[in-house]
N, C-alpha and C positions, 0 to 999 in steps of 0.2 A: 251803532246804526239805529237803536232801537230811540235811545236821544232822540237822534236827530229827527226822526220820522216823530217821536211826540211833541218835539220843538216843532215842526212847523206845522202839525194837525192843530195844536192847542193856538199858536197866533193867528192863526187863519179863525177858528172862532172865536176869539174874544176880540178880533178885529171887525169881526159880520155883528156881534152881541151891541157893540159900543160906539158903531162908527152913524153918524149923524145921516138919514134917508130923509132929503128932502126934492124929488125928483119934480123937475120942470121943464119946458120942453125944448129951452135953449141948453140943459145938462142933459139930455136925452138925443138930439144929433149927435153925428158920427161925425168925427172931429177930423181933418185931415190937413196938417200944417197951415191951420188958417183959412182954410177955404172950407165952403161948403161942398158936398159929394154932388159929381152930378154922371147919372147915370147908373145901372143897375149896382146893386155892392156883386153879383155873381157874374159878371161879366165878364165872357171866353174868349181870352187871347189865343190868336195863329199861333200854330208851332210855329213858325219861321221865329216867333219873337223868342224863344225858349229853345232853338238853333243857336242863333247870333247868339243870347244871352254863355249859353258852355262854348263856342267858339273865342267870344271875349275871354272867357275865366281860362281858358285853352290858352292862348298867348298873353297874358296879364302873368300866368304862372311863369312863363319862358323867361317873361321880363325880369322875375324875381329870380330867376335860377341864374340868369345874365349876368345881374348887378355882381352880387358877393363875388363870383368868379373872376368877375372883369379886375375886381381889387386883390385879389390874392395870385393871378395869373405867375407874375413874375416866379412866386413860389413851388407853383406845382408843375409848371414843366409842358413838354411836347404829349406828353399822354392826354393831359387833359384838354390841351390844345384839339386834338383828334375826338378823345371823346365830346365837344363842344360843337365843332364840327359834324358831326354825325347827328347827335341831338337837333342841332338849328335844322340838319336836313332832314327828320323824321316829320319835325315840323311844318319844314316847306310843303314836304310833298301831302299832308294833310292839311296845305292851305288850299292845294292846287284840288285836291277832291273835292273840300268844300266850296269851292269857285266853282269847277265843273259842273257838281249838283245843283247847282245856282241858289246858293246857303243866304248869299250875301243880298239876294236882289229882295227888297222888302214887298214888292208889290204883288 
């Protein structure tokens, strides 16, 4: 542990000691895939957008629990048929809250 923490306290200085500082003000913009930034850097997104965003990762997971299952099915049987069943419907009915709430409507 004790390495490691002097590995990277020591590259981090002899990286700051040796690295070339010639700052300009095209190297001094905030860089963002090619574009220039337009508009505040602190700029406050709606909950509604941080909703949908864990509603997405919500069923983007379901998708991933789906697949593997869907491929091994034959193997595991009527149990997990039922537990799969149950699952999608835990889901459902926490799609139908979030509709209700009107999670979905952006405006």
């Amino acid at each position: 542990m004790i390495v490691s923490v002097l590995f990277g306290t020591v590259t981090l200085l002899i990286g700051n000691l040796f690295r070339l500082r010639r700052p300009y003000k095209e190297k001094l913009v905030a860089y963002e895939s090619g574009n220039l930034p337009i508009g505040e850097p602190r700029e406050k997104f709606s909950v509604k957008y941080y909703i949908i965003a864990m509603l997405f990762v919500v069923f983007d997971v379901e998708a991933v629990f789906l697949y593997p299952w869907a491929l091994v099915y034959d193997k595991i049987g009527l149990y997990a048929l039922v537990e799969m069943i149950l699952f999608i419907f835990i889901l459902v009915i926490g799609y139908i809250y979030a509709w209700r709430k009107e999670a979905f409507n952006w405006s």
